[in-house]
PDB file of N, CA, C and O in Angstrom:
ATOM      1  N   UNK A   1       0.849  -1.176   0.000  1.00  0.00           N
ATOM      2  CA  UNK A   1       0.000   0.000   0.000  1.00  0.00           C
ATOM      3  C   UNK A   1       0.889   1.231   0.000  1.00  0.00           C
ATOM      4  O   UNK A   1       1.882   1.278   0.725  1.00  0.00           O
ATOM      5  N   UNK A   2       0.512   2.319  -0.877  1.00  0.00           N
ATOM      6  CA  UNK A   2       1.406   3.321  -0.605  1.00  0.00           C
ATOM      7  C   UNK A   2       0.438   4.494  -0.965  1.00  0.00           C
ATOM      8  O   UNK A   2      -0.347   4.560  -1.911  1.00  0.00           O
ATOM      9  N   UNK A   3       0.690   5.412   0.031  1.00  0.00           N
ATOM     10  CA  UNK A   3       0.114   6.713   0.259  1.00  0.00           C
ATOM     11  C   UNK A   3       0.663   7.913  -0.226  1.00  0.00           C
ATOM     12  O   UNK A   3       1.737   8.296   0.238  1.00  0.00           O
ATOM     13  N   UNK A   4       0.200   8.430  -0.918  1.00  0.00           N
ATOM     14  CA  UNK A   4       0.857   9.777  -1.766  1.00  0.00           C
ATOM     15  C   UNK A   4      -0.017  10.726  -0.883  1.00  0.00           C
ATOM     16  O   UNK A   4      -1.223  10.671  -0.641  1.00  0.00           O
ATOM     17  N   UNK A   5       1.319  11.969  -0.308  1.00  0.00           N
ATOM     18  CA  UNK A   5       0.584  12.818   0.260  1.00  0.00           C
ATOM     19  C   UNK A   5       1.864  14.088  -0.232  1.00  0.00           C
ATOM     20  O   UNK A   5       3.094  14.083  -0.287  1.00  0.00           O
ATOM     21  N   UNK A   6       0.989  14.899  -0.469  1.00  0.00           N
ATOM     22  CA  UNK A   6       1.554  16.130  -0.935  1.00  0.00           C
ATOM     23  C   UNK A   6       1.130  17.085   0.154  1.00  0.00           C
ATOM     24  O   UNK A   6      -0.050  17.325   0.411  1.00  0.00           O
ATOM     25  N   UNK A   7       2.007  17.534   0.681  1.00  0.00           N
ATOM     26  CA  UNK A   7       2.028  18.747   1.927  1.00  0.00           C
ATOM     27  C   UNK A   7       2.829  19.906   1.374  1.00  0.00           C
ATOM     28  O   UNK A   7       3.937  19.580   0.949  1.00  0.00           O
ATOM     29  N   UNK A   8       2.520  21.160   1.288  1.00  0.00           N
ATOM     30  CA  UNK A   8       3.235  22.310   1.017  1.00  0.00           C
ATOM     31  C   UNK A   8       4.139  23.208   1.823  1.00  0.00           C
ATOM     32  O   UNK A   8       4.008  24.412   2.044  1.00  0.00           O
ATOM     33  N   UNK A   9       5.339  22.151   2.324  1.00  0.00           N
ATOM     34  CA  UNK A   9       6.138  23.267   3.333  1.00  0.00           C
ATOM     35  C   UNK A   9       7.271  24.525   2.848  1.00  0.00           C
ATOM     36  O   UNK A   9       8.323  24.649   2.222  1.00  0.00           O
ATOM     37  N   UNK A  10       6.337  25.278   3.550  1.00  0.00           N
ATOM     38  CA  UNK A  10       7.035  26.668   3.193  1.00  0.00           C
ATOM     39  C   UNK A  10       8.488  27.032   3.690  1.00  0.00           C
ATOM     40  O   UNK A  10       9.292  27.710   3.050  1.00  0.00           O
ATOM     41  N   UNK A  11       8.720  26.410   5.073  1.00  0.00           N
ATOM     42  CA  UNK A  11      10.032  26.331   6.246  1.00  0.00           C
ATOM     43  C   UNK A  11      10.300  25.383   6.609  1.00  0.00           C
ATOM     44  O   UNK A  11       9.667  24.336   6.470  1.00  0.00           O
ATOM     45  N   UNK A  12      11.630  25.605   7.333  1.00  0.00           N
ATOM     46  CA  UNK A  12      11.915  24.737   8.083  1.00  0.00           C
ATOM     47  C   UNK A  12      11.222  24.791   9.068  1.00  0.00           C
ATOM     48  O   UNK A  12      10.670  23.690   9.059  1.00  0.00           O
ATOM     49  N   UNK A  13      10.866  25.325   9.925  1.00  0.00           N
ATOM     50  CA  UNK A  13       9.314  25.609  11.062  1.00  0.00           C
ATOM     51  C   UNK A  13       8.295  24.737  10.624  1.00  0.00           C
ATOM     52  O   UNK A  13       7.769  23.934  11.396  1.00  0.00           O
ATOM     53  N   UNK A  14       7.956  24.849   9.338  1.00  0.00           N
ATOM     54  CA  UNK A  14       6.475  24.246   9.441  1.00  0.00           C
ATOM     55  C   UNK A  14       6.657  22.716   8.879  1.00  0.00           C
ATOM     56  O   UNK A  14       5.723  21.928   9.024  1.00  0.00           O
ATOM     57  N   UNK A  15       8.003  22.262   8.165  1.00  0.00           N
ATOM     58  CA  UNK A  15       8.451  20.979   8.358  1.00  0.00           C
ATOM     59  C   UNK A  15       8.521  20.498   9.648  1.00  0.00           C
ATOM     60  O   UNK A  15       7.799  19.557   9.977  1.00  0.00           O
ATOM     61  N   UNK A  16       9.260  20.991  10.401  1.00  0.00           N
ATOM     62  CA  UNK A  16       9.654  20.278  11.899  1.00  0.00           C
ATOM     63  C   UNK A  16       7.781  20.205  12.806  1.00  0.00           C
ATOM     64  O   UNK A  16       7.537  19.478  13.770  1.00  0.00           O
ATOM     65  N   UNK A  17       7.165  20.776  12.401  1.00  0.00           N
ATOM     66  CA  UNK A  17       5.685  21.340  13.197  1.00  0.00           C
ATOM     67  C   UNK A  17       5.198  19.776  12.353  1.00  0.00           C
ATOM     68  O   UNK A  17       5.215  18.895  13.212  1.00  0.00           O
ATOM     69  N   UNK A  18       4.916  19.376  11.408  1.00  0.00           N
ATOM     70  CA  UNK A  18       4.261  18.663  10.435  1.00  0.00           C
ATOM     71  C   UNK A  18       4.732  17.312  10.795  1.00  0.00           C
ATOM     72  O   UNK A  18       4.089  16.265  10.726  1.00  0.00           O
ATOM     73  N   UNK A  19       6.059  17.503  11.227  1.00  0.00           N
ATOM     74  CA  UNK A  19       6.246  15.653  11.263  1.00  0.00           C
ATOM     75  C   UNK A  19       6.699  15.726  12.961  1.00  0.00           C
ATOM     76  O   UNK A  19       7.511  14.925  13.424  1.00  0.00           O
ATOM     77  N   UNK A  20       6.106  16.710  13.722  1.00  0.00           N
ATOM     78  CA  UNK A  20       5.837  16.881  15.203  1.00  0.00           C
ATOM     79  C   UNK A  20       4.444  15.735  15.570  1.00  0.00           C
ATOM     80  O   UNK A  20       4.171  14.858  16.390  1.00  0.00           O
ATOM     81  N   UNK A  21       3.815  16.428  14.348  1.00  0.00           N
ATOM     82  CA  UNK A  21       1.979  16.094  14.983  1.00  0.00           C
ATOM     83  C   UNK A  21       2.081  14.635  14.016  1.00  0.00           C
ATOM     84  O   UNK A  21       1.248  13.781  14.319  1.00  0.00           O
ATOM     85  N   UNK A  22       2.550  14.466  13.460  1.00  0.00           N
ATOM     86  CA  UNK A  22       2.883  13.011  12.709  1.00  0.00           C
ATOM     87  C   UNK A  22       3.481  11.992  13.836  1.00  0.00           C
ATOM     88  O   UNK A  22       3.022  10.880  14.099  1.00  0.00           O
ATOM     89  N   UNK A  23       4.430  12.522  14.346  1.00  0.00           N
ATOM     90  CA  UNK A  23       5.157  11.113  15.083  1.00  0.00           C
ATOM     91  C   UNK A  23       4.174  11.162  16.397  1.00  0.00           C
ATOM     92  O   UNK A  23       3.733  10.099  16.835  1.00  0.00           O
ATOM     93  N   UNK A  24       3.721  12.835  17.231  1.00  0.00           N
ATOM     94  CA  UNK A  24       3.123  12.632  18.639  1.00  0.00           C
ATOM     95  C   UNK A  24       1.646  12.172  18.596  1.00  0.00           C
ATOM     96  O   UNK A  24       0.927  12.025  19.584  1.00  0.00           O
ATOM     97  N   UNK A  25       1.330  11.986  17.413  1.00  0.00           N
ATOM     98  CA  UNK A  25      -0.547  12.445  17.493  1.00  0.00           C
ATOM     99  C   UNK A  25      -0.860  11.345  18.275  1.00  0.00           C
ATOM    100  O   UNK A  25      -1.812  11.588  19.016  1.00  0.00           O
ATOM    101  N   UNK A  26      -0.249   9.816  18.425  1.00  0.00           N
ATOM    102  CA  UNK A  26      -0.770   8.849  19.959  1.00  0.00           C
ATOM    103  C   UNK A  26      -0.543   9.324  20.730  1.00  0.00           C
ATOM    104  O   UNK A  26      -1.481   9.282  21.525  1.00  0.00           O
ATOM    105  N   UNK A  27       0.692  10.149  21.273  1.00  0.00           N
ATOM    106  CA  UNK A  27       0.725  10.384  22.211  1.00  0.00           C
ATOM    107  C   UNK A  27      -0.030  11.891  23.160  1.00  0.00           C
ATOM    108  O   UNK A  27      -0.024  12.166  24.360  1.00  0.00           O
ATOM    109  N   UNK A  28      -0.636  12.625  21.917  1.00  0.00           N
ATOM    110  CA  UNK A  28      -1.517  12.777  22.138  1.00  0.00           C
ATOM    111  C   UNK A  28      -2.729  13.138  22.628  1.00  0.00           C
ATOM    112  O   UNK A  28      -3.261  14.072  23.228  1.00  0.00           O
ATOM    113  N   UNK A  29      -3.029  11.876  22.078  1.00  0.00           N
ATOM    114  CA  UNK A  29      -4.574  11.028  22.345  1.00  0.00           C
ATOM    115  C   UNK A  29      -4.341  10.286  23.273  1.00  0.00           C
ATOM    116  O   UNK A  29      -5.182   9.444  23.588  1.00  0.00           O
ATOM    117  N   UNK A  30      -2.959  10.415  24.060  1.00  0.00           N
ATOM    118  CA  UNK A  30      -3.151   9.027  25.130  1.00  0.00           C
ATOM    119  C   UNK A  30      -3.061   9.971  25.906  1.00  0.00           C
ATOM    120  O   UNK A  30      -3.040   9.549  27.062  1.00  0.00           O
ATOM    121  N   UNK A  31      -2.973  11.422  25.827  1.00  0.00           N
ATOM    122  CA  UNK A  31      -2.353  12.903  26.950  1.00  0.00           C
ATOM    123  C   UNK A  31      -4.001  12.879  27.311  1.00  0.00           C
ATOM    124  O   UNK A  31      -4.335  12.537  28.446  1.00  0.00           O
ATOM    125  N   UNK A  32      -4.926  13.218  26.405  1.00  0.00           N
ATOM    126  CA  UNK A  32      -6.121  13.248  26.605  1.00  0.00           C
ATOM    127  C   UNK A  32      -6.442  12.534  27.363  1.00  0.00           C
ATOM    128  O   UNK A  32      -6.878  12.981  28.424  1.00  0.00           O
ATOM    129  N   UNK A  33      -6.373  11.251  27.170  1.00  0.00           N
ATOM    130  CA  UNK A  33      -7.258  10.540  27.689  1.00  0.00           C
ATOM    131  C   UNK A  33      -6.574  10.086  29.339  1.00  0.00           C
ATOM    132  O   UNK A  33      -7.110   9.464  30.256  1.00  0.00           O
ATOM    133  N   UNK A  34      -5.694  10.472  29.270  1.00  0.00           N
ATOM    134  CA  UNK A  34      -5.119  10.425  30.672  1.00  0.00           C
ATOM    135  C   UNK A  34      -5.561  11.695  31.423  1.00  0.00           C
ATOM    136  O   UNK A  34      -5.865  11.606  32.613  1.00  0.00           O
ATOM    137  N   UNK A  35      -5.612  12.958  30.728  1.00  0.00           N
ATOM    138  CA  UNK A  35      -6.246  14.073  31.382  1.00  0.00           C
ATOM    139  C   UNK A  35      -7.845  13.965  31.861  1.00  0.00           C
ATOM    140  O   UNK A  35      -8.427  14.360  32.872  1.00  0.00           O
ATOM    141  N   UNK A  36      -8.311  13.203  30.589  1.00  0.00           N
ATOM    142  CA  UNK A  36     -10.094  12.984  31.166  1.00  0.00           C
ATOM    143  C   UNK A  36     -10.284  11.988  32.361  1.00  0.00           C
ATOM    144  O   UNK A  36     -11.183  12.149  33.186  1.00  0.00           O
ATOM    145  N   UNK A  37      -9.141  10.663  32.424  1.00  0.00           N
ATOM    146  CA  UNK A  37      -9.095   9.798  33.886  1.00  0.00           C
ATOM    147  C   UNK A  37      -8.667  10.748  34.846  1.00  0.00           C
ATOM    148  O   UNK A  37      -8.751  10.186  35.938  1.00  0.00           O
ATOM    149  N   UNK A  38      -8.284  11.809  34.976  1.00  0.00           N
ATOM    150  CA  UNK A  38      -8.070  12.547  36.375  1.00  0.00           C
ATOM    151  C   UNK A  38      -9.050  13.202  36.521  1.00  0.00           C
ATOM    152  O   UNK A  38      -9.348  13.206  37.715  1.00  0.00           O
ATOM    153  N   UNK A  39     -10.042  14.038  35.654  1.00  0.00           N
ATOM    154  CA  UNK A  39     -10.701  14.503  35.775  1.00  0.00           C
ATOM    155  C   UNK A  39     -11.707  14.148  36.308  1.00  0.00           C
ATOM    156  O   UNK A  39     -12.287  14.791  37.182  1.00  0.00           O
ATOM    157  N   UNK A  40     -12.134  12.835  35.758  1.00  0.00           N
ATOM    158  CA  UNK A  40     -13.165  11.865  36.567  1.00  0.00           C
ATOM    159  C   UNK A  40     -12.700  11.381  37.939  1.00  0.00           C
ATOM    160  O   UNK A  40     -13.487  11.364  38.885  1.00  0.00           O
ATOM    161  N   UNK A  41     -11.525  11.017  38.047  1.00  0.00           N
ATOM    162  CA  UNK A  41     -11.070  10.655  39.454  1.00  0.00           C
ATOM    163  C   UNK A  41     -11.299  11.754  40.251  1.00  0.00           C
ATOM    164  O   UNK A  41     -11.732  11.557  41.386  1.00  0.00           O
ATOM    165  N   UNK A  42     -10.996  13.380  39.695  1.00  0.00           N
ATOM    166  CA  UNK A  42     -10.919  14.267  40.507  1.00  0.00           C
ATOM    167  C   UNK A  42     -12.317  14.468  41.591  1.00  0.00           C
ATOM    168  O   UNK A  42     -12.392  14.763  42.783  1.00  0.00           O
ATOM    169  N   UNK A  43     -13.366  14.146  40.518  1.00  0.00           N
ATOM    170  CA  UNK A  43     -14.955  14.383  40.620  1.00  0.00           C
ATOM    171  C   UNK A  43     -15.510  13.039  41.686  1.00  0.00           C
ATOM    172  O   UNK A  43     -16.345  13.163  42.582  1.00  0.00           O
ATOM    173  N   UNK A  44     -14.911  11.977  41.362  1.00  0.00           N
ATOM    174  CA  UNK A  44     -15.216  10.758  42.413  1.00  0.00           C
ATOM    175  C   UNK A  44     -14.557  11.535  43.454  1.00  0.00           C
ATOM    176  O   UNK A  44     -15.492  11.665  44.245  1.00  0.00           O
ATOM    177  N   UNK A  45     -13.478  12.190  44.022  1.00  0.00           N
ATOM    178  CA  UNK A  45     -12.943  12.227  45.300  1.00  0.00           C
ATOM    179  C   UNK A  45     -13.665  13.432  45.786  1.00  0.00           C
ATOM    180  O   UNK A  45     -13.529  13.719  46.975  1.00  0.00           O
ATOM    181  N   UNK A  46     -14.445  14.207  44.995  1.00  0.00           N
ATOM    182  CA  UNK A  46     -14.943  15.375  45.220  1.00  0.00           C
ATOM    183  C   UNK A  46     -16.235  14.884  46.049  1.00  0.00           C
ATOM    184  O   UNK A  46     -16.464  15.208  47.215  1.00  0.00           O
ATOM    185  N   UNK A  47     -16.897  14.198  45.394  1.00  0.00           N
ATOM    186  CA  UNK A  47     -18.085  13.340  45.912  1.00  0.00           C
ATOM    187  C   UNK A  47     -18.113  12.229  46.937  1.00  0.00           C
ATOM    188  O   UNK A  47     -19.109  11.677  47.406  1.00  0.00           O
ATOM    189  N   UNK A  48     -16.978  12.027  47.171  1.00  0.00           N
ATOM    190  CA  UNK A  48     -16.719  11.582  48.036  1.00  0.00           C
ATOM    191  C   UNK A  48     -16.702  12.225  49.227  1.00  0.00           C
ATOM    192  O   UNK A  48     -17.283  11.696  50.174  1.00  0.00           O
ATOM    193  N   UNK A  49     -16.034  13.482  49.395  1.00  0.00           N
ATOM    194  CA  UNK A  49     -15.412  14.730  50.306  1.00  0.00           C
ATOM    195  C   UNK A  49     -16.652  15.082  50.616  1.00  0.00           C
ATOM    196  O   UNK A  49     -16.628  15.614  51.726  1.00  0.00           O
ATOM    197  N   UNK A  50     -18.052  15.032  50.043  1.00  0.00           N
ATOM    198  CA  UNK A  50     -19.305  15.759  49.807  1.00  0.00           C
ATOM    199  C   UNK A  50     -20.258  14.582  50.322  1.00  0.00           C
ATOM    200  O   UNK A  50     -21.071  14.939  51.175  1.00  0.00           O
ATOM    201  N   UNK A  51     -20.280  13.627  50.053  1.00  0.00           N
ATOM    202  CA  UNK A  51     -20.693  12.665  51.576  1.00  0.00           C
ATOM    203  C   UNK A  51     -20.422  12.312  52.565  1.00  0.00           C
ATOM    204  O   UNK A  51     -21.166  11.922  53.465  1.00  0.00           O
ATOM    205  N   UNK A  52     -19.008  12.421  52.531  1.00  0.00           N
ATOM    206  CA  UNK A  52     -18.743  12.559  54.162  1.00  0.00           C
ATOM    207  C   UNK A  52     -18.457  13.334  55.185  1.00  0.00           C
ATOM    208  O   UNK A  52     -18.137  13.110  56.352  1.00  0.00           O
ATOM    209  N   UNK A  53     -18.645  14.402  54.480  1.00  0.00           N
ATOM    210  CA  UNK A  53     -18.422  15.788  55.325  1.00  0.00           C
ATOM    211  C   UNK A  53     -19.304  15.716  56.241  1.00  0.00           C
ATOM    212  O   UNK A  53     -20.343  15.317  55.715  1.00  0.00           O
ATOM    213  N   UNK A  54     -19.424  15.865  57.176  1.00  0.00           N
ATOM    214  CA  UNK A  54     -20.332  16.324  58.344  1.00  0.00           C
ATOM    215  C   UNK A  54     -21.673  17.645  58.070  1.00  0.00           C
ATOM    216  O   UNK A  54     -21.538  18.816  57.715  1.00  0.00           O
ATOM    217  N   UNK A  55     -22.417  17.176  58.270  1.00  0.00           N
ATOM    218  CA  UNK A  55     -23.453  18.049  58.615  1.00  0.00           C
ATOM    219  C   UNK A  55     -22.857  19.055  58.853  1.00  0.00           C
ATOM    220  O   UNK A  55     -21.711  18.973  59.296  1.00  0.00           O
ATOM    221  N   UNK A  56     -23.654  20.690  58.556  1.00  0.00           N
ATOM    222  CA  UNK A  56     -23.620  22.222  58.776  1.00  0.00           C
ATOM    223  C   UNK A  56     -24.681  22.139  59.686  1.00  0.00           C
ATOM    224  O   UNK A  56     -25.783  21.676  59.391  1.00  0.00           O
ATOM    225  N   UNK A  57     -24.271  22.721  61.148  1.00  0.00           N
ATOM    226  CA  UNK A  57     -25.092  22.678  61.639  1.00  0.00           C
ATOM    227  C   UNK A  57     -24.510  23.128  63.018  1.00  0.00           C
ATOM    228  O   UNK A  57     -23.436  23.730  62.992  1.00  0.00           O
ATOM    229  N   UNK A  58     -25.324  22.814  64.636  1.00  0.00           N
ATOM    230  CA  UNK A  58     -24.638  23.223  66.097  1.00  0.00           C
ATOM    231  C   UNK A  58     -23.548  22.083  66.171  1.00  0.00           C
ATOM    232  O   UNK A  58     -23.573  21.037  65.524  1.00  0.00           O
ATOM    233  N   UNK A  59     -22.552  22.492  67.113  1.00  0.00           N
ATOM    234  CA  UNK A  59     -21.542  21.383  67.279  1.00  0.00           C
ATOM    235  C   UNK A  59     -22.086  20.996  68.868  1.00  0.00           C
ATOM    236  O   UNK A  59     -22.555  21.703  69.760  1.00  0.00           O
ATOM    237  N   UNK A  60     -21.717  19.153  68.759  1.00  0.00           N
ATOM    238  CA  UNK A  60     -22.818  18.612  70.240  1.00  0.00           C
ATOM    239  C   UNK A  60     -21.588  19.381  70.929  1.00  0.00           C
ATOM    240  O   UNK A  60     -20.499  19.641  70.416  1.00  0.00           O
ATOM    241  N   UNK A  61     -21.995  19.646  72.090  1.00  0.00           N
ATOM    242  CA  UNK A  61     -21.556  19.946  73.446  1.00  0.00           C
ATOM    243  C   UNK A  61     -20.993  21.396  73.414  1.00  0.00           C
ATOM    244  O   UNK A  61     -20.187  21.611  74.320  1.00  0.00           O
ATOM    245  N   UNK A  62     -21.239  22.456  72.565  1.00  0.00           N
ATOM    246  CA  UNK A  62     -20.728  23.485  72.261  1.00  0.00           C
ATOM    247  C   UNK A  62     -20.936  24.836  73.211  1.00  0.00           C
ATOM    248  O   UNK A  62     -20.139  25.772  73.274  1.00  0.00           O
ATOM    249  N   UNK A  63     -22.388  24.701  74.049  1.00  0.00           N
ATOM    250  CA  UNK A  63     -22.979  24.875  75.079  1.00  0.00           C
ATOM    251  C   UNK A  63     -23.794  25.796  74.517  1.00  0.00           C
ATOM    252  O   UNK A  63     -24.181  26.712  75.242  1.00  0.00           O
ATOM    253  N   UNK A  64     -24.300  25.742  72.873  1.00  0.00           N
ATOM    254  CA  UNK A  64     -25.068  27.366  72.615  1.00  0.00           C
ATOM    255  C   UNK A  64     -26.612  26.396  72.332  1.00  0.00           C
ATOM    256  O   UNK A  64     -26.604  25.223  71.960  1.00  0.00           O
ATOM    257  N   UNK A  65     -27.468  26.955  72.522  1.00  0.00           N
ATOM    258  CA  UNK A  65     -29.057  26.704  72.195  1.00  0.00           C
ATOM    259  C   UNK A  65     -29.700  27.330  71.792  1.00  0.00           C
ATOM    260  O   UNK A  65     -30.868  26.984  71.611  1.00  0.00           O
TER     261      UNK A  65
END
């Protein structure tokens, strides 16, 4: 199989940019998707923090009524 691809580089900049996103583009998509697992982890520990927090409210033995 062979792929003919014609790209128009103007520089050396936009050569080095072109076969940047060529060699990283898994890596990526694996940056992503490692950023969206923290994000969700972040939100489980959040909800977590948010059920077990204690009631807003008098503290027992505080002596106020």
């Amino acid at each position: 199989m062979q792929v003919d691809m014609q790209v128009g580089i103007r520089s050396v900049g936009s050569a080095l940019r072109l076969a940047e996103s060529v060699l990283l583009a898994g890596g990526q998509r694996q940056a992503r998707r490692n950023a969206w697992a923290a994000v969700c982890e972040n939100r489980r520990y959040a909800a977590d923090r948010e059920r077990d927090a204690p009631q807003a409210g008098p503290v027992p033995g505080s002596g106020r009524r």
